[in-house]
C-alpha positions as CSV (number, residue, x, y, z in Angstrom):
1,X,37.9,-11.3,16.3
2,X,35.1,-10.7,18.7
3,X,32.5,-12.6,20.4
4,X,28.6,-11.5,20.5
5,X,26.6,-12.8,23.0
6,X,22.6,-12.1,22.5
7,X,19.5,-14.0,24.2
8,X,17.1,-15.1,21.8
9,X,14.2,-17.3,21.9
10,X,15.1,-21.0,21.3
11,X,12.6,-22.2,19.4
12,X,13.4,-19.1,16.7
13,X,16.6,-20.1,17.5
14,X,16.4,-23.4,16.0
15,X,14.0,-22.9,13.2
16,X,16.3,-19.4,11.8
17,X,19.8,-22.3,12.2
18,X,17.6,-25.0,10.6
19,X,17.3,-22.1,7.6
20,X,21.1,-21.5,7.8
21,X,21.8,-24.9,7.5
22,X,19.8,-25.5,4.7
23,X,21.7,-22.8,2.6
24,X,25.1,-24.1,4.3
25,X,26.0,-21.4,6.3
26,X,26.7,-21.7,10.4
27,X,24.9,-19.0,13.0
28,X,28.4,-17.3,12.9
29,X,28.1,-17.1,8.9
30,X,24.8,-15.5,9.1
31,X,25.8,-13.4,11.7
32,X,28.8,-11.7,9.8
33,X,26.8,-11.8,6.5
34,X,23.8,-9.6,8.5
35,X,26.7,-7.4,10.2
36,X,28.1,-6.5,6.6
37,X,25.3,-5.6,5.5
38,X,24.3,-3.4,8.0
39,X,27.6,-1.7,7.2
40,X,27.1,-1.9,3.7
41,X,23.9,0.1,3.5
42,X,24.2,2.0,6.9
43,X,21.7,0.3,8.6
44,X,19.1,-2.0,9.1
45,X,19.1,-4.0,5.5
46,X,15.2,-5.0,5.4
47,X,12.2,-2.5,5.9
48,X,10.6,-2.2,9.6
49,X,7.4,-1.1,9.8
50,X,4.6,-1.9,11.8
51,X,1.4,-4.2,10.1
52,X,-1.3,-1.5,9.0
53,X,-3.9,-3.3,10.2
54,X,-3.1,-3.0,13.5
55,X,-2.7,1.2,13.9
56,X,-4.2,3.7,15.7
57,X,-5.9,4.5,13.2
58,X,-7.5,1.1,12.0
59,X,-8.0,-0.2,15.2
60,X,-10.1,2.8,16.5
61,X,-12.0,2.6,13.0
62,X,-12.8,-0.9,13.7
63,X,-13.9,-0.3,16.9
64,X,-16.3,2.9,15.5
65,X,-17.6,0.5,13.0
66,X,-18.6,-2.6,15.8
67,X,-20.1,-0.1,17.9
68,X,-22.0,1.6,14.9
69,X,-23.8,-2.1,13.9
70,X,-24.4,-2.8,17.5
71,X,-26.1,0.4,17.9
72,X,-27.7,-0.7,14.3
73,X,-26.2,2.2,12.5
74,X,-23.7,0.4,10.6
75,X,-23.0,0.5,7.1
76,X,-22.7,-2.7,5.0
77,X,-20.0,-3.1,2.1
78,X,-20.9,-5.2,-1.4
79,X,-16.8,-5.9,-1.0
80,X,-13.3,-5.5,0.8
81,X,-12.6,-2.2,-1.3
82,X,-15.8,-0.3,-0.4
83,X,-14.7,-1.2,3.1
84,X,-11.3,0.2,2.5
85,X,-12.1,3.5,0.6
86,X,-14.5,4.2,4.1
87,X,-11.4,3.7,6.1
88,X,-9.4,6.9,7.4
């Protein structure tokens, strides 16, 4: 057996044990289960991406639109999907 050491922030700490707990497994249980998976389908086993909103590409969009109405240029929508079909 081995031992893993990691620093983690305590308060997710507590609240990701608090989940564990609640389905009866330990941090150690978790832990291996996580590990196994990893193994099983060769890397991480959940999705990482990064929050669209919060691209380049939206963010300088955003910024284009504010600086379009406060130059009084802007465009206004009727509703969120005319917004989105304008968006790059």
């Amino acid at each position: 057996m081995a031992n893993v050491n990691i620093r983690i922030d305590e308060t997710l700490k507590q609240k990701a044990e608090s989940i564990f707990s609640e389905l009866g497994l330990s941090m150690t249980t978790a832990t291996t289960a996580f590990y196994k998976q990893v193994v099983r389908v060769g890397g991480i086993p959940f999705e990482l991406k990064l929050d669209p909103f919060y691209s380049e590409v939206n963010q300088k969009f955003v910024q284009d639109s504010i600086a379009q109405l406060e130059r009084g240029e802007g465009k206004t929508f009727d509703d969120v999907n005319q917004v989105l079909a304008e968006r790059p």
